[in-house]
N, C-alpha and C positions, 0 to 999 in steps of 0.2 A: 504494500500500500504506500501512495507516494504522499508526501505530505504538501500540502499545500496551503499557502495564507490562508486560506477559508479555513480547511479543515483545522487548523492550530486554536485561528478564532472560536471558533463553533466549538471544541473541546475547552479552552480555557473558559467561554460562557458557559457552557454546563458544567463543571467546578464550581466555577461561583456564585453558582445559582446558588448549592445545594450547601454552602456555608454562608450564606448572606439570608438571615433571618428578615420578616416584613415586622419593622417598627411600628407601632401603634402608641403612640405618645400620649394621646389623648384618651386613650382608654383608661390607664391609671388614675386620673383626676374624675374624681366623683362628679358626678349631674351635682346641676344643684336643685334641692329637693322644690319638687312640683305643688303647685297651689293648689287648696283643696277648697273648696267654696261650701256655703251653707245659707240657705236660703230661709228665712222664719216663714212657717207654712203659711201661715193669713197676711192680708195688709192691713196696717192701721192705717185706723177710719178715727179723723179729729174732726171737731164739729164745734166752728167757732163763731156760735150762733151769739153767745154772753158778748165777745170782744166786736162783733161787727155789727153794732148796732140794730140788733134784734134782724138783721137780714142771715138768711140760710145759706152760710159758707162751710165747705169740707176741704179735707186736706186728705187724700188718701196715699200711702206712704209701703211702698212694700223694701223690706231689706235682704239684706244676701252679707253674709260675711267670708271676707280673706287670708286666708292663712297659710305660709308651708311649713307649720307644725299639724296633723292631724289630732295630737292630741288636745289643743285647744278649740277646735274644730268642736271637738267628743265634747269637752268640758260644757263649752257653750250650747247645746243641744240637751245638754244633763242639767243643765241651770236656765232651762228655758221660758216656765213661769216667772222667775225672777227679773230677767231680761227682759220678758214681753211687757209687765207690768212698769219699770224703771223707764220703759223706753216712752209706752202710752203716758207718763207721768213727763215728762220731757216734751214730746210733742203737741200735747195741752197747756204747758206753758210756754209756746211760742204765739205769737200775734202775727193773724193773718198778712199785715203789712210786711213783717219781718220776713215770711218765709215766701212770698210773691217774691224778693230779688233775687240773683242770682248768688250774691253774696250773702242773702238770709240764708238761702239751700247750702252753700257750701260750709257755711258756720256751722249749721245745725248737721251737718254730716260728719266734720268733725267733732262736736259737742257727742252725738250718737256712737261714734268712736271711743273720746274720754268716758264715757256712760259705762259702755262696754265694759273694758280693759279694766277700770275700778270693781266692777263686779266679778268679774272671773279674778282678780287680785285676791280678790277677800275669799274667794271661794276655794279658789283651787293654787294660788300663790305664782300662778304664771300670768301674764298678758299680754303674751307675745302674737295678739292678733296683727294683722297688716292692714286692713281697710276696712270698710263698711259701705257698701254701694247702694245708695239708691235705682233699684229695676225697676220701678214705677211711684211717681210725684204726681199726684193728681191735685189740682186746686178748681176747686167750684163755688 
């Protein structure tokens, strides 16, 4: 057999194939762990018929909370009555004026956030939730 530049090439490629391992670098570095959402099954319904001048106004308000701990997720689901009652006591004390602006909604989603996180503090000693989203804001 004569040897020839090819053939040399093509032998020394298959050698180094077969000691030249594929690197995956990014495999070793963990995901970073995924968000896990939780939605309170009803919406609150306010009815700020006392603060708007005996005219028939609502506020109907649905939440979803963010987390990539699941076990705060659990907590908040297990401390449910608690949360839904803090929250309807929260959304009754806001005035209709307040929560028509864009900056009354965003307050009060943060405020529904600090709510949150103080209750699951006291309950379960973590409050590592991430957000609080309002899915649905209805004002009538």
């Amino acid at each position: 057999m004569r040897l020839t530049i090819t053939n040399v090439l093509l032998f020394i490629f298959i050698n180094l194939s077969f000691f030249s391992m594929p690197s995956w670098a990014g495999d070793d570095e963990e995901a970073p762990p995924q968000a896990v959402y939780f939605a309170f099954p009803e919406a609150f319904t306010i009815n700020f018929l006392n603060q708007s001048k005996k005219k028939a106004r609502y506020l109907q308000i649905k939440v979803s909370l963010m987390a990539h701990n699941p076990e705060i997720i659990s907590s908040a689901e297990l401390n449910l009555p608690m949360l839904e009652d803090s929250l309807r006591t929260l959304f009754s004390s806001q005035s209709f004026e307040e929560v028509t602006s864009t900056e009354g909604r965003k307050a009060l989603q943060a405020n529904t956030l600090k709510t949150i996180k103080a209750i699951l503090k006291e309950e379960t000693g973590q409050d590592n939730l991430d957000a609080v989203y309002f899915t649905s804001f209805i004002l009538q």
